[in-house]
N, C-alpha and C positions, 0 to 999 in steps of 0.2 A: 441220408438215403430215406424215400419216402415208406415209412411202415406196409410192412409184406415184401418189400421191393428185394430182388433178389441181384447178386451181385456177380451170380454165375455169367460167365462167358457163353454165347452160342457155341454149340459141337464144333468142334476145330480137332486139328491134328497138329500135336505139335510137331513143328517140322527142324530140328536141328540138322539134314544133312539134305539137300535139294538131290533128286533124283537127275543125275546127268544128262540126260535122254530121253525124259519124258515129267511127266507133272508130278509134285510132290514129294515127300517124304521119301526115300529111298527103301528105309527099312518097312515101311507099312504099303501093301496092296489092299486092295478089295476085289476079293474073285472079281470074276466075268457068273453074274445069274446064269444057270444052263437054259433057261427058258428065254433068254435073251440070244443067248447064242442059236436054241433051234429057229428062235424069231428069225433073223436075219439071214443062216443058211435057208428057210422057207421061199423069204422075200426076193434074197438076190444071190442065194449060193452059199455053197462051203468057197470058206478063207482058208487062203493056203498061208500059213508061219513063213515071214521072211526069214532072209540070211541078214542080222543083224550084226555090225561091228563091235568087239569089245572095247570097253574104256581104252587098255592099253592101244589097242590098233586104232583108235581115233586120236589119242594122243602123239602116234607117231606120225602122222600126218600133217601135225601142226607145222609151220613154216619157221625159218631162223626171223625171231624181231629184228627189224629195218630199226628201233631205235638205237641212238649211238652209247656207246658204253665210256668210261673214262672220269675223267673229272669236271666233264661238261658240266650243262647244267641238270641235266637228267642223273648223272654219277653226283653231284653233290648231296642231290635233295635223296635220295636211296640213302648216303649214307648220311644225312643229319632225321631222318625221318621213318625213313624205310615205307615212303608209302607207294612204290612202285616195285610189281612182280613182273617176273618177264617168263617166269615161268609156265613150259605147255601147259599143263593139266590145267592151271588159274585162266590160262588165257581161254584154251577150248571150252572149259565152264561159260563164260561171261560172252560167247563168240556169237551165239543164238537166244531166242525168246520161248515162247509156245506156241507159233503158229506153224500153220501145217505143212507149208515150208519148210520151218527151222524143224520141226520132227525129223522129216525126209531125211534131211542134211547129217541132222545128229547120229540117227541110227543106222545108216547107208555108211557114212564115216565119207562122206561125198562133201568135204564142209564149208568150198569156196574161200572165200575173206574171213580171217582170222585177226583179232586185235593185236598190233603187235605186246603191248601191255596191261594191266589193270594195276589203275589205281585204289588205293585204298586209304584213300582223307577222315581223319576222325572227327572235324569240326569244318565249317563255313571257311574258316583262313585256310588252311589245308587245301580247298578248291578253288581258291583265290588263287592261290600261289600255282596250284597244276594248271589251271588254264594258261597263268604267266608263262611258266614251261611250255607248258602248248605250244602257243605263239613263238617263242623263240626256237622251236625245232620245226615251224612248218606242221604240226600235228593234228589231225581231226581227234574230233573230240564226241564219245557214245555216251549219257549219262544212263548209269545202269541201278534201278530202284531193286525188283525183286523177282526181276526177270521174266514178268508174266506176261508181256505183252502176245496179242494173239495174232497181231498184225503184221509185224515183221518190227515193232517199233526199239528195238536195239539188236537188232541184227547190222553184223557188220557186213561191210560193203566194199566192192573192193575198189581199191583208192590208191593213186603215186603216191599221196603221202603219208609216214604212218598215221597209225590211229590209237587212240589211248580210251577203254572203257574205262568210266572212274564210276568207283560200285560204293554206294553210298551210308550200306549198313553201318560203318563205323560212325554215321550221322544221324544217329540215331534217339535221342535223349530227350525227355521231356525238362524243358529249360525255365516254363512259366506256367503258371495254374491261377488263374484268379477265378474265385467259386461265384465272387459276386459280381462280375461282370459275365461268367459264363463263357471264360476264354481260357485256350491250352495252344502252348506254343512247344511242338518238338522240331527236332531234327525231319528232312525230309525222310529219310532212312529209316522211319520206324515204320514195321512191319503193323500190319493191321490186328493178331492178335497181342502184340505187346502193347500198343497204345491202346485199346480198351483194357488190358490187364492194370497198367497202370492208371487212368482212370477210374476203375471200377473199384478202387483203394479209396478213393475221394467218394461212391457211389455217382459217378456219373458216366458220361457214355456220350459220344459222338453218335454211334447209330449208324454208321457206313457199313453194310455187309455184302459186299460184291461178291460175286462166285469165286473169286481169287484170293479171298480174303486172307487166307492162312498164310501166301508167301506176298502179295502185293505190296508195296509202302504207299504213306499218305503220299509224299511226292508225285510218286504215280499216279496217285488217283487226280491229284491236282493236273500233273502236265496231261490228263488222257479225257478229264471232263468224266468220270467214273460215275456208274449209280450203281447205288447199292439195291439188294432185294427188298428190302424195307425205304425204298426210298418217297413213296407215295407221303408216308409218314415223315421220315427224317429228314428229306429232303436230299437233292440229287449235291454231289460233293462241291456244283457252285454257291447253293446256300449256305453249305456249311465252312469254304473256303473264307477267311476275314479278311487273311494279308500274310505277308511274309516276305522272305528275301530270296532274290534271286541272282546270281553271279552269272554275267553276262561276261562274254570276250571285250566288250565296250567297258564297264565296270558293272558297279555292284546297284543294283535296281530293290527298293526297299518300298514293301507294301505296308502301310500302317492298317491296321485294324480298327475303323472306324465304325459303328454301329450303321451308318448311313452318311452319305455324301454326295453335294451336287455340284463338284467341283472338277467339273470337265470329265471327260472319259475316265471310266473304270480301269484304271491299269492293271486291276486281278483279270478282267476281263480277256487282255491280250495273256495272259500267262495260262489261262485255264486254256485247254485244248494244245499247248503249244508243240507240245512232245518233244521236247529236250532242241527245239530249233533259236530258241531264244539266248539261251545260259541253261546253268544247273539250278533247281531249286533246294536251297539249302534247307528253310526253316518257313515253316506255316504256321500261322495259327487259326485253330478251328473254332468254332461254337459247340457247346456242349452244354449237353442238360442232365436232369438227375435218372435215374437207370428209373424205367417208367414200372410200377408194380404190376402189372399185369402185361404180358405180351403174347399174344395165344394166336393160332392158325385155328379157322372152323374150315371145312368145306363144305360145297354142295354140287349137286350132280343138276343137270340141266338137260331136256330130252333133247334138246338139237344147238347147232352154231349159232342159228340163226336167233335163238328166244339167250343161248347163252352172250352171247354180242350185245343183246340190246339192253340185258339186262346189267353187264357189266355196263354199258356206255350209260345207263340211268343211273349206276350209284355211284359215279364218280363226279358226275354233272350236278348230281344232287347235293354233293358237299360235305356230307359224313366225316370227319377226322379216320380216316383208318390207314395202317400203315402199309398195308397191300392190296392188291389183287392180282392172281397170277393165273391167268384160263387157259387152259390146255384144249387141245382141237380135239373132235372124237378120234382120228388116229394118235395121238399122242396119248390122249385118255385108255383108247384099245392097248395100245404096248404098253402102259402101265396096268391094265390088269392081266395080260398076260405073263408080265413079272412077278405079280403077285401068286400066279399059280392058281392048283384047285383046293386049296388051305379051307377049313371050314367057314372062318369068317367070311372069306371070297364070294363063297358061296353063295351064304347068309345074306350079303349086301345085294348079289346081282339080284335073287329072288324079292328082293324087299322093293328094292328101286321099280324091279319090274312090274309089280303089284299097281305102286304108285305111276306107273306109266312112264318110266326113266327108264329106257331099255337100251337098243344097237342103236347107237350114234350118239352117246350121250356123250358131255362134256362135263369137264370139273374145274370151277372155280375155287381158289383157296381166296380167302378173305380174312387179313390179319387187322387184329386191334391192338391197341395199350395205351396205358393209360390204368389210374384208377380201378380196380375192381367194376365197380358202380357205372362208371365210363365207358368201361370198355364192353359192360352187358351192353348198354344200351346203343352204343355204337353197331355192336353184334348185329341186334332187333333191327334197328333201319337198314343196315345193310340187306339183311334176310331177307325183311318184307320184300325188298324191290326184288329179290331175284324172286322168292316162293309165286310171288304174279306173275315171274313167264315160267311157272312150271317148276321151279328148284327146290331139289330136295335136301334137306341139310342131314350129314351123318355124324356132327359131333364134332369134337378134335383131335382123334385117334390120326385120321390120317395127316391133319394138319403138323400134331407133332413126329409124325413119322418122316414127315416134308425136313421139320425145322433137324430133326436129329442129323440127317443125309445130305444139308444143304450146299456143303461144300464136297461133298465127295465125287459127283458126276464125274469131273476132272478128272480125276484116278480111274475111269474106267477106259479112256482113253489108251492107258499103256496097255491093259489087259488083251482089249479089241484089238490093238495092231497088235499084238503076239499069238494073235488069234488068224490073222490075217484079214485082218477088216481095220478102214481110215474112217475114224469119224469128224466132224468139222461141224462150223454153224456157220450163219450168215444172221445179221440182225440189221434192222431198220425199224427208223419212226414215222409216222405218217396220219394224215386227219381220220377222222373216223367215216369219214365220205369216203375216202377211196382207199380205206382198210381192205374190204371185201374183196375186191379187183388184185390189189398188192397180194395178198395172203395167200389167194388163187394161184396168182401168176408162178410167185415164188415155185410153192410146190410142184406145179407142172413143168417148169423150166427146169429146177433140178434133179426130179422125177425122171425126168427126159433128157438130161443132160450125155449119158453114156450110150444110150440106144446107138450111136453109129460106131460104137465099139463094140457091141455087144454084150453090153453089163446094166444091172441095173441097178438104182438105189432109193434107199430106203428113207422117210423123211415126215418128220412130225414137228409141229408147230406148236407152241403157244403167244401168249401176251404177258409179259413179265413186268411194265410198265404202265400203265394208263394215268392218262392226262383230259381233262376236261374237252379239250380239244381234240383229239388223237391217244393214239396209243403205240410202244413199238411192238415189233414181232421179231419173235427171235425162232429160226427155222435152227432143226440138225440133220444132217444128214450121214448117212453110212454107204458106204459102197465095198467092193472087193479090193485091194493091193493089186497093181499090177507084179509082174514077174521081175520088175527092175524099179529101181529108185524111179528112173526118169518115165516108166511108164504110170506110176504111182503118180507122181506130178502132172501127168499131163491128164490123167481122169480128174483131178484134184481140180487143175484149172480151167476141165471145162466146166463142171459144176459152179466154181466160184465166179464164173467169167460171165454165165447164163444167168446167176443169181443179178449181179451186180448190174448188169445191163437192163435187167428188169425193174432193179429197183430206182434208178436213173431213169427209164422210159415211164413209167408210172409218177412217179412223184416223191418218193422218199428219201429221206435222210441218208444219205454212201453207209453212215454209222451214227447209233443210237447209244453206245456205250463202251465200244472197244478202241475206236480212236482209229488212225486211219495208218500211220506206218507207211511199209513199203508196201500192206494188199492194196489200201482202196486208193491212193496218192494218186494213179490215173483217173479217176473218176470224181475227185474233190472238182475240177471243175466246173464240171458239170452244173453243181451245187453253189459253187463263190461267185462264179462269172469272171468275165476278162479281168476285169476292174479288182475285184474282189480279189483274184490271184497277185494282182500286179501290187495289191495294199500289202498283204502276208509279205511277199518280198521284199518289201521296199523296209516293209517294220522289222523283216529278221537283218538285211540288211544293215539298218541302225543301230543294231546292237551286237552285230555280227558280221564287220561288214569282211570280213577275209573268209566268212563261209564257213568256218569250223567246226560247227556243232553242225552234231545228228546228220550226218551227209543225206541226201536222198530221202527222208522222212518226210510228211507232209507237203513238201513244196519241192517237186524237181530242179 
């Protein structure tokens, strides 16, 4: 480990028990801010508390498993193995993801398609062998990592024939470490804070830190195309993807981990993005480097969009090594200082900023470094110069590290706000920096405006979580009211998502920049592939899947 270098983990939570029903940890909350809640009664109303289902009463709901019991072949492998449960509560666990869908479903106790079992394989033959079961009962097949999808991307579906989710954590295990090639082979099943925990023993670090960190697995991130917050720097999980193995229904598909090759199409290339439509991903191996000595967030404040845009689009063009930038719109900027209250520091900053001419509409850039000490000042300075020229003021790294403390938390405010009676949700896309301006607009106004013929409104702030020399995405969230029933809940949910998505389609962006596309954006992938392009997906899932049994309905109708 390089001297200074520290070997701490980012703020996580460790999560030994997934909250049934919503994100996270079961045992640990984080209020709802009272000054976020008068935010949003302001904007679009008091929330009225739904009538939520108890565990027990969504568990009796669950349906009798359609698979067969006896000495088949399902009764043998149970009893030489035990890697199949049929039991409710295991099943209703594993039946949904975190999309705003599967929320509705879970807490309404409204839950549709339920799997009839979950597998639980401790190795790559383990999933060998359950898809061979598969197959001989006629079975779909849900590959389930760490349940975080926001898309509907393991949500089950209903189907004549059973369905088996096979939940991957007992595949979990760092199997290979080579320090001096810079390579780490685990189980797809490992969760994203134990593989940097184990890692960070060696002193080194993948650098993957998506919003979902805490309960996501690498496999995930592999089958969803994932970027992490740091990914400017670390790069998004296809650089960091080498190779690995994949268990198809056809057989077993093995990526070797070459530094480089021009030996015909990239077969990690068909595996990244796949979402469990190909096979299961057993075992990856990633790239990995030493835990960098210095990692620090600075911010700065920017008096308008427009000088804050240009400024971020010059320092990313310009080449800097830095491992973020994350610009929040001045409504997103405003709701964060109105979280922050009237605290004295609060105060301190708006007078100071205002002085320097950083007042009502300003924006805030975070701007992450690492690297060396030495490195990472000087990366600071070029970065700063270019914004301080359109106006940016820099205020240190108080609030940078008040970012890095909180980074995985947002998720958790989710449950708070629906018990609150408010649904909150995002929409995100990538797009050039030519027609960012127009996208970013549109978004907000579409969603904005999405409830107005029901009578409701909602609430909605933007930033840019990613930039790219070329473009940048945008990642919108929005808040609205609960309707009085599940189904009126859904149907404000879908006009919001449905206005979003048609926008981002009529304009020019990416269906999705980082969540992957599931059951929300699968109507709209083609828009994006083209005829050709759909008819390729099929034809390659086909090949390796040609009885259809993975992931029903996911990515390719």
């Amino acid at each position: 480990m390089p001297t200074g270098a520290t070997s701490r983990l980012p703020n996580v939570v460790n999560c030994p028990m997934r909250r049934w029903n919503g994100w996270g940890d079961d045992t640990r909350d984080y209020p709802v801010p009272p000054a976020l809640l008068e935010l949003l009664t302001d904007r679009i109303g008091a929330g009225q508390p739904p009538d939520d289902v108890s565990l027990a009463a969504a568990v009796r709901q669950v349906s009798l498993s359609r698979l067969p019991e006896g000495t088949g072949p399902v009764g043998s492998l149970r009893e030489i193995t035990g890697l199949l449960s049929s039991d409710p509560a295991d099943r209703l666990l594993h039946a949904r993801g975190q999309s705003f869908p599967d929320l509705v479903a879970m807490r309404s106790g409204q839950l549709g398609a339920v799997p009839d079992a979950v597998a639980h394989p401790r190795s790559g033959s383990d999933v060998r062998a359950l898809i061979d079961v598969a197959r001989s009962l006629e079975a779909k097949i849900i590959p389930y990592g760490g349940g975080t999808s926001v898309v509907g991307g393991v949500t089950a579906t209903a189907s004549d024939a059973p369905v088996l989710t096979v939940d991957l954590a007992g595949v979990s295990g760092l199997t290979r470490l080579n320090r001096r090639d810079q390579l780490a082979t685990f189980g797809a099943g490992v969760t994203g804070p134990r593989l940097e925990a184990l890692l960070r023993a060696d002193g080194l670090t993948v650098g993957h830190f998506p919003q979902s960190f805490e309960l996501s697995t690498l496999g995930g991130w592999v089958a969803t195309r994932s970027s992490g917050q740091q990914s400017l720097g670390f790069g998004r999980i296809e650089r960091l993807f080498a190779g690995g193995v994949v268990e198809c229904p056809a057989g077993t598909l093995e990526l070797p981990a070459f530094p480089a090759s021009a030996a015909g199409p990239d077969l990690r290339e068909l595996v990244l993005g796949s979402e469990g439509r190909l096979g299961i991903i057993t075992e990856a191996t990633v790239r990995v480097r030493p835990v960098p000595e210095t990692d620090d967030v600075y911010a700065v404040f920017l008096p308008s969009w427009d000088a804050a845009l240009e400024a971020t689009r010059e320092i990313v063009q310009g080449g800097t090594p830095l491992s973020m930038l994350r610009l929040s719109t001045a409504e997103e900027a405003a709701t964060q200082r109105t979280l922050a209250g009237d605290s004295r520091a609060a105060v301190v900053l708006d007078k100071g900023l205002a002085v320097r001419g950083v007042g009502a509409g300003r924006c805030v850039l975070l701007i992450g470094v690492m690297g060396t000490a030495a490195l990472a000042r000087q990366r600071w300075r070029s970065a700063y110069g270019v914004a301080r020229r359109h106006g940016g003021v820099q205020v240190g790294r108080s609030l940078g590290r008040r970012w890095q403390r909180g980074r995985f938390r947002a998720p958790y405010l989710r449950n708070g706000l629906w018990e609150r009676g408010f649904g909150i949700d995002t929409v995100e896309t990538a797009t050039t920096w030519s027609l960012l301006p127009a996208m970013l607009a549109r978004l907000e106004q579409v969603i904005g405006a999405a409830l107005e013929p029901v009578g409701e409104r909602v609430h909605v702030v933007t930033h840019l979580s990613h930039v790219y020399p070329t473009g940048s995405s945008i990642y919108t969230t929005y808040a609205f009211r609960l309707g009085a029933t599940a189904a009126e809940t859904m149907e404000r949910w879908s006009r919001c998502k449905t206005a979003a998505s048609e926008a981002i389609v009529a304009i020019g962006g990416t269906i999705s920049h980082q969540h992957g596309v599931g059951l929300d954006h699968r109507d709209y992938l083609p828009a994006e592939k083209g005829e050709l392009g759909m008819a390729t997906l099929r034809s390659l899932a086909e090949s390796v899947d040609p009885d259809g049994r993975m992931n029903p309905g996911k990515l390719i109708a």
